[in-house]
C-alpha positions in Angstrom: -3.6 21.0 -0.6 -0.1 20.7 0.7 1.5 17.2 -0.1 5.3 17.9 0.5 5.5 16.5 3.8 3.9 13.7 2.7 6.4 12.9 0.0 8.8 11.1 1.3 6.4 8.3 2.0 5.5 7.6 -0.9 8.9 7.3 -2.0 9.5 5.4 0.9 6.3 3.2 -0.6 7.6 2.8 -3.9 11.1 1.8 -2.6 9.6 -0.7 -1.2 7.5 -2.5 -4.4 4.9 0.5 -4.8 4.7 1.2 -8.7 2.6 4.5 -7.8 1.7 6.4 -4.8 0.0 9.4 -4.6 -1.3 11.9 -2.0 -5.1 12.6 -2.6 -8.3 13.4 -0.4 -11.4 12.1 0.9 -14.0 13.0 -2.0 -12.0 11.0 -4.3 -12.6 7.6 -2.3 -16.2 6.3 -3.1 -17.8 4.2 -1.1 -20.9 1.6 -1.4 -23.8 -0.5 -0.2 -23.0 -2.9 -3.3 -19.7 -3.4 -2.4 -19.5 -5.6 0.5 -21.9 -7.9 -1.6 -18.8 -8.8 -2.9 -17.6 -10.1 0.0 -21.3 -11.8 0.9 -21.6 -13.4 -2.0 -18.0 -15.2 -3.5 -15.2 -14.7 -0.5 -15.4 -16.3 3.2 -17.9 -13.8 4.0 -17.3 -14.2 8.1 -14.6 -16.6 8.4 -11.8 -13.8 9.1 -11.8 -10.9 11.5 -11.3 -8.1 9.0 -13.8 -9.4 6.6 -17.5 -8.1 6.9 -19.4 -8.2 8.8 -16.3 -7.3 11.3 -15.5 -4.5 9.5 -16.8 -0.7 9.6 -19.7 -0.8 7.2 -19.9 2.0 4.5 -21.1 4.6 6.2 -18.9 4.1 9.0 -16.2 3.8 6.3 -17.9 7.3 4.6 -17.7 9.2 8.3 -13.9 7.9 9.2 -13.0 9.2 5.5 -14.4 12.4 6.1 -12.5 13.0 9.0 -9.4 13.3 7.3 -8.1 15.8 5.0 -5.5 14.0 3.5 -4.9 10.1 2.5 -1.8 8.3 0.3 -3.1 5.9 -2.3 -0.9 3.2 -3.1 -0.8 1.2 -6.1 0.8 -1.9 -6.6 1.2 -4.1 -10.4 1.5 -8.0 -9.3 2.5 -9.5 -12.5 1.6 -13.5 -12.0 4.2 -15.8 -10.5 4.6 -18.7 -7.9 5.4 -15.9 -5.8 3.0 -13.2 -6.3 1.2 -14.1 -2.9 4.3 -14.2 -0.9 5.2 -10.8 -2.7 2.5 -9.0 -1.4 2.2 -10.4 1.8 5.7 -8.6 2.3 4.4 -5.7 0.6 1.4 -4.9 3.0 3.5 -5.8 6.0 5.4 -2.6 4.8 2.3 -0.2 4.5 1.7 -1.4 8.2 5.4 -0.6 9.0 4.6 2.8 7.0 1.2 3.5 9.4 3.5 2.6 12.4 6.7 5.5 11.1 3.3 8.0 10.1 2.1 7.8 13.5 5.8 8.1 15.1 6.2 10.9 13.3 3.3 12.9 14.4 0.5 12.1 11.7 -1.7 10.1 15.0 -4.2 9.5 13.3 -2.2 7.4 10.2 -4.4 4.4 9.5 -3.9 2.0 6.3 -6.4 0.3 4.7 -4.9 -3.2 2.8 -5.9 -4.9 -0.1 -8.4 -8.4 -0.4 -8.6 -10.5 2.2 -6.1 -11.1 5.6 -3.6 -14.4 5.1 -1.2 -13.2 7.3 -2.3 -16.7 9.0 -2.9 -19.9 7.4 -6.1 -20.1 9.1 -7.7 -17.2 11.0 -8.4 -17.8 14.6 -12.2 -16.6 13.9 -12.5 -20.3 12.4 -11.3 -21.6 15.7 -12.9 -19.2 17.6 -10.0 -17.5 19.1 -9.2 -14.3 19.3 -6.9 -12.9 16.1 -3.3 -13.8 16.4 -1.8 -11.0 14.6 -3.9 -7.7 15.8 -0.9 -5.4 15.4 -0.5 -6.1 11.9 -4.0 -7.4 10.9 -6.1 -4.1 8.6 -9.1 -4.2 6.7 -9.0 -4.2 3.2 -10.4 -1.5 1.6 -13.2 -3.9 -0.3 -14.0 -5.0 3.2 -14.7 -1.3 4.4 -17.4 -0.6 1.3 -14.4 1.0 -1.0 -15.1 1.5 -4.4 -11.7 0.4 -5.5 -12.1 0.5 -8.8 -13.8 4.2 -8.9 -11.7 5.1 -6.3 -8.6 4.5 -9.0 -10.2 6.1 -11.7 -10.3 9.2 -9.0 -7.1 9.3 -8.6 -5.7 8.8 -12.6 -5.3 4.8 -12.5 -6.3 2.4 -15.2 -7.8 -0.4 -13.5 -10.0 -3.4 -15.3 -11.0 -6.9 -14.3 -9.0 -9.5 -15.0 -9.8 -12.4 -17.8 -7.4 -14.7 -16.2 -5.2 -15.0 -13.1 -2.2 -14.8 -15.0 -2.8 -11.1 -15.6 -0.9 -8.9 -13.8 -3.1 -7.6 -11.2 -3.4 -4.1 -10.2 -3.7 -3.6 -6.2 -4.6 -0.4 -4.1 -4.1 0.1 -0.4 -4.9 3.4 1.4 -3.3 5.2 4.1 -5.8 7.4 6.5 -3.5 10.3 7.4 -4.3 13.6 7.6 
């Protein structure tokens, strides 16, 4: 697999607070049904538009993946602070700024895939019932989508583990569709 071209946006990605990124492929993402119980069960399971069940389940996730040959894994270390959340809100407004300069540059079918759930608003319209405020900059999170973070990691040479408390530094992973 040729990853050169792709290069420079994972630089680009770790300029901007990436600690890793790396090109991989499609069989290294797992996906499954189990997943998005995580999301049913212990998150506001329907209370933002890219939770479940308003996201592509796994399957739909499985046939998208498969339709590209190439993807750009992102990892991200959060070590804890008053300003971790504000951090990485900044952080995944870049990978969206990243999809944006992908698709600019050719690569048309550059999607990116976040990680946990959307705060780019301090409420979601979805609890209002209006329509999403944000749709150019609102993604899915990988979780949402029936991603296999964790395996999906361990795919691509990570070390990832729960955490035993929220002052761990957390490991994050975000995926760009590109192709």
């Amino acid at each position: 697999m040729n990853t050169s071209d792709l290069e420079r946006y994972c630089e680009k990605a770790i300029q901007a607070g990436a600690t890793h990124a790396v090109v991989t492929t499609p069989q290294t993402v797992v996906t499954a049904p189990w997943v998005r119980f995580k999301c049913l069960y212990g998150c506001p399971y329907k209370e933002r538009y890219s939770c479940p069940p308003h996201t592509p389940t796994p399957e739909e996730t499985r046939a998208t993946l498969d339709s590209y040959s190439r993807l750009i894994l992102f990892h991200v270390e959060a070590p804890y602070s008053k300003e971790r959340g504000r951090n990485m809100m900044a952080y995944l407004d870049v990978l969206v700024k990243l999809e944006g300069e992908l698709f600019k540059d050719g690569y048309y079918k550059a999607f990116v895939m976040l990680a946990g759930p959307c705060v780019l608003c301090k409420e979601c319209g979805k609890v209002e019932g209006i329509p999403c405020r944000l749709p150019a900059k609102t993604r899915p999170s990988m979780e949402s989508c029936g991603i296999d973070v964790f395996q999906t990691a361990r795919n691509n040479g990570f070390s990832i583990s729960t955490l035993k408390e929220k002052s761990e530094t957390q490991n994050l992973y975000c995926l760009m569709l590109v192709d």
